[in-house]
C-alpha positions in Angstrom: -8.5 -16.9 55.3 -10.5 -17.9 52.2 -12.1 -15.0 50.7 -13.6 -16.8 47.1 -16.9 -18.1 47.5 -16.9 -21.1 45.1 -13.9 -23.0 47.7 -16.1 -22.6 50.8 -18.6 -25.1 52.3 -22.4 -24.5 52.6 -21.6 -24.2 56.8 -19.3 -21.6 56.0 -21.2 -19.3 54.2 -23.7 -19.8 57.1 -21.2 -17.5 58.7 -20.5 -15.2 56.3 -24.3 -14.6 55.7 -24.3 -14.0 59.6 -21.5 -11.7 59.3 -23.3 -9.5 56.6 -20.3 -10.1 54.4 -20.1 -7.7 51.5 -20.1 -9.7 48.0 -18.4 -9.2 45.2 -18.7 -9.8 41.3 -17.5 -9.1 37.8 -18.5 -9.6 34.3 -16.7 -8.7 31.6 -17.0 -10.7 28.1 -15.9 -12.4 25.3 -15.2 -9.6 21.6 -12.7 -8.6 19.4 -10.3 -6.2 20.7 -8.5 -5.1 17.2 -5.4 -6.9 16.2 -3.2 -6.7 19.0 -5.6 -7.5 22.0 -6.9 -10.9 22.8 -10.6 -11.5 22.8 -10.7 -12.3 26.5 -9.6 -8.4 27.4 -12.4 -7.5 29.5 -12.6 -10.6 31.2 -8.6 -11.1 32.0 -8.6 -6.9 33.2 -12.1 -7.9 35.5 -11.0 -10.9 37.0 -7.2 -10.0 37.5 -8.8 -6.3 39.0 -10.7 -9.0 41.2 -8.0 -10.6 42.3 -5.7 -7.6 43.2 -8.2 -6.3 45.3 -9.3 -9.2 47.0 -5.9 -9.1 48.7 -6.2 -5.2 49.4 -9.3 -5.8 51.3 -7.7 -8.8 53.1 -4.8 -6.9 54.2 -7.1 -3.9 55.1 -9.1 -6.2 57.2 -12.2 -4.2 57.9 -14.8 -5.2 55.8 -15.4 -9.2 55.6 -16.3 -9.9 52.0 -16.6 -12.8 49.5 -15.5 -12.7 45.6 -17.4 -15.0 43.1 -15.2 -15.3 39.6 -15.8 -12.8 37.2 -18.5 -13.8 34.5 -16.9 -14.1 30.9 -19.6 -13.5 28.9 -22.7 -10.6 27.7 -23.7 -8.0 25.3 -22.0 -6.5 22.4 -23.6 -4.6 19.7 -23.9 -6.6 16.4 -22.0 -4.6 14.4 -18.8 -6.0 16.2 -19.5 -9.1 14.8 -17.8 -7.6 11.7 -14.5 -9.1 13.4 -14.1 -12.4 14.4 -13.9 -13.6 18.3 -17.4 -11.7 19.9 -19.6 -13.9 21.2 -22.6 -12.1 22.0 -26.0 -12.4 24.3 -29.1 -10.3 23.4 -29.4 -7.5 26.4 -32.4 -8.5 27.9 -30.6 -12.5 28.1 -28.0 -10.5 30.2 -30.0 -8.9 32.3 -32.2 -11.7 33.5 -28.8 -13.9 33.9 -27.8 -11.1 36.1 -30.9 -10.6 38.2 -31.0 -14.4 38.8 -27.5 -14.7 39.6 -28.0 -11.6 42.0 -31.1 -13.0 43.2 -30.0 -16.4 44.2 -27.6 -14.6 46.1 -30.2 -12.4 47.9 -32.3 -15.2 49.0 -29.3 -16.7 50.1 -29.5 -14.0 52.9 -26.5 -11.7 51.1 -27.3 -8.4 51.4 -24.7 -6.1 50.3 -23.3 -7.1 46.8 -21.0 -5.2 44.3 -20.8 -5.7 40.5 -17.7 -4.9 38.9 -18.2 -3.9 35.2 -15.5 -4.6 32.8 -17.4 -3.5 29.7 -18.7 -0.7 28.6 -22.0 -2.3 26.8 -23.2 -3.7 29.6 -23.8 -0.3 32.0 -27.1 0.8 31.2 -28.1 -3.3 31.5 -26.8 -3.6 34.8 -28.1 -0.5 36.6 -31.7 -1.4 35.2 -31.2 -5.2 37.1 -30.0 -3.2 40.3 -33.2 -1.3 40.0 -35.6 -4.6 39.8 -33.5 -6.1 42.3 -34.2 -3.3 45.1 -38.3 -4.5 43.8 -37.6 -7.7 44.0 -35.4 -8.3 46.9 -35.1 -5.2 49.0 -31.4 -4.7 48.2 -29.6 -2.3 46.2 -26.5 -3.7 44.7 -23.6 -1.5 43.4 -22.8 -1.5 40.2 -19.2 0.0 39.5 -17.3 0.6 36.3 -14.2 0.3 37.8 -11.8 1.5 35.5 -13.1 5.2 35.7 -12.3 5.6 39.3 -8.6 6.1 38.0 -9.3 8.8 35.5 -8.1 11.8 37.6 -4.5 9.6 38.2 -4.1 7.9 34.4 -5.0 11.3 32.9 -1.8 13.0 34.9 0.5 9.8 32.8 -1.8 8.8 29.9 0.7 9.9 26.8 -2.2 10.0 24.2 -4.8 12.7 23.4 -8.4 12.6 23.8 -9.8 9.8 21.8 -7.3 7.3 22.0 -9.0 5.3 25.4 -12.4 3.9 24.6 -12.1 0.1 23.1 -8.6 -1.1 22.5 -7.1 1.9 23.1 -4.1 3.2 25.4 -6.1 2.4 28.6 -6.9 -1.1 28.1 -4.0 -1.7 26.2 -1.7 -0.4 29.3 -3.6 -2.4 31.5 -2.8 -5.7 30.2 0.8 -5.0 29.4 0.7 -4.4 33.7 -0.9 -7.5 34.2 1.9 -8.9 31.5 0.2 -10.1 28.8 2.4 -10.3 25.9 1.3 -8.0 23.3 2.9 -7.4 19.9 3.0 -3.5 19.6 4.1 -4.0 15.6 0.4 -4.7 15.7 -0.9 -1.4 17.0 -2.6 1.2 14.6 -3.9 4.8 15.0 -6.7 4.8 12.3 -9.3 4.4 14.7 -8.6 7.7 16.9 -12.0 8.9 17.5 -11.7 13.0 16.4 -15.0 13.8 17.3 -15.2 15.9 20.4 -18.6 18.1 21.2 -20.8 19.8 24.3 -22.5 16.8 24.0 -20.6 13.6 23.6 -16.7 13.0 24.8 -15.2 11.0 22.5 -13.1 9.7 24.9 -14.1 7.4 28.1 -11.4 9.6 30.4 -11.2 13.1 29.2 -14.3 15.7 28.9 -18.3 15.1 29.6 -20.8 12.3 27.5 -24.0 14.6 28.5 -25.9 11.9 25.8 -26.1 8.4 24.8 -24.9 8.0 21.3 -22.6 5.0 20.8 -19.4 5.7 19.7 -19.4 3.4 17.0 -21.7 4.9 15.0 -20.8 8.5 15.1 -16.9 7.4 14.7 -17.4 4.0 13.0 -14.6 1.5 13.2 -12.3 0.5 10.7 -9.8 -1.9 12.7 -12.3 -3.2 15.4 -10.7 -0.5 17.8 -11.9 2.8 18.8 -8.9 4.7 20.6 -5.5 4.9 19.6 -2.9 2.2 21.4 0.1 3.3 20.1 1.1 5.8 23.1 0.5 2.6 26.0 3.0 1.6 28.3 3.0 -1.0 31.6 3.5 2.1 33.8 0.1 4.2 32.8 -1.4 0.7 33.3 0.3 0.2 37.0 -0.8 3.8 37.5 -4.7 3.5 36.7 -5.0 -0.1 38.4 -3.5 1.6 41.6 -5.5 4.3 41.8 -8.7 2.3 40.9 -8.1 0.0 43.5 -7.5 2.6 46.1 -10.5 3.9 45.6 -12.7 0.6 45.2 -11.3 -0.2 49.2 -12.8 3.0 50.3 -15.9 3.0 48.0 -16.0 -1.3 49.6 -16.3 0.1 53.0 -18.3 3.2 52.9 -21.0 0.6 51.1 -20.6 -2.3 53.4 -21.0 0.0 56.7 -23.8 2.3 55.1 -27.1 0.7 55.9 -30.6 3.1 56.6 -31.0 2.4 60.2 -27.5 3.0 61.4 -27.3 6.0 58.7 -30.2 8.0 60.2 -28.3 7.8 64.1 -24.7 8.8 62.3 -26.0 11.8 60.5 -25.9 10.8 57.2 -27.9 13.0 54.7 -31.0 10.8 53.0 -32.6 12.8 49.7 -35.8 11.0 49.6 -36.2 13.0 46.4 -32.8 11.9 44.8 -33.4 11.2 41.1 -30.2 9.1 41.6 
């Protein structure tokens, strides 16, 4: 069965939008990634994540659901610029791309969507458009930064210390030497290990607690274009994380898809009308 929307027919969406299939998105983008990844990191690790669990959700067969290709381009702070290959978009740009793309989708009569993020910058920009979507649509789209759902499994087999996964670092890095993208590890450098580790800010997108925004690159500026440390990566810590995020996106895929306000008050679900969340 054909699970991507772009190689189906107007009649057969008709029936996934009678279905109440779940949707499903990415964006990632187009920046420099230090000297030994390729520009195109966040995009290749979103769309192949895409693609892997398309096929988990096939074979698990509960949920019917739709995957649109993963978006290649977004917001980077300017300061990247400083090395070549980061094409950037201004935030609000993004956001209005995003709420249109959503949109179109809502009107459409889709319901249910998830957004895969695949880079770090564009978080706060995509919870905001989830927010004016609910105004503007009556939906409430899910916006996932998938790579985190793996952090209890990758930090029982990452080899580095804190510091060494936040841009280019030993996370990514692993990642696309799993998905087997050739990479040149002469090319990988420890200078930009970020050291600084507080109450307030982690240092590190894996280990410890961010309890404020402050963007790493300015309180640990860059001097390769990385901020992590890739040295310590292997294909294995990458299988590991991608596994255990993708177990965890089936189940979050389900318990969102099924979860609707009706059918949740005559189940016993818990609503907190006060929920800040």
């Amino acid at each position: 069965m054909e699970h991507r929307f772009e190689y189906l027919t107007s009649e057969q969406l008709k029936e996934h939008i009678a279905r109440k299939s779940l949707l499903i998105m990415g964006i990632g983008t187009i920046e420099e990634h230090g000297a030994h990844l390729p520009t195109g990191t966040d995009l290749f690790i979103t769309q192949r994540f895409m693609d892997d669990l398309r096929e988990r959700l096939a074979a698990d067969g509960t949920v019917p659901f739709l995957t649109l290709p993963a978006i290649w381009t977004g917001y980077s702070a300017k300061l990247m610029q400083a090395w070549p290959g980061t094409i950037r978009m201004d935030t609000r740009t993004v956001m209005d791309m995003m709420r249109q793309i959503i949109g179109s989708l809502a009107e459409m009569g889709f319901d249910k969507i998830i957004v895969l993020n695949g880079h770090g910058h564009h978080t706060e920009l995509l919870r905001v458009v989830a927010r004016e979507l609910s105004d503007d649509h009556g939906i409430a789209p899910a916006v996932v930064n998938f790579l985190y759902l793996g952090a209890k499994e990758y930090n029982q087999v990452r080899k580095g210390a804190a510091g060494g996964s936040i841009h280019g670092g030993e996370d990514e890095t692993s990642v696309m030497l799993h998905y087997g993208y050739d990479i040149d590890p002469a090319l990988y450098t420890d200078k930009d290990h970020v050291n600084v580790h507080t109450d307030f800010v982690a240092g590190d997108n894996f280990i410890g607690s961010t309890r404020v925004f402050w963007s790493t690159w300015h309180y640990s500026p860059s001097k390769t274009g990385l901020l992590g440390d890739p040295t310590p990566s292997t294909a294995e810590t990458g299988r590991v994380l991608i596994e255990a995020c993708l177990e965890q996106m089936v189940r979050f895929a389900g318990e969102y898809w099924r979860f609707r306000p009706d059918a949740a008050r005559s189940v016993g679900y818990t609503l907190r009308v006060n929920d800040t969340d």
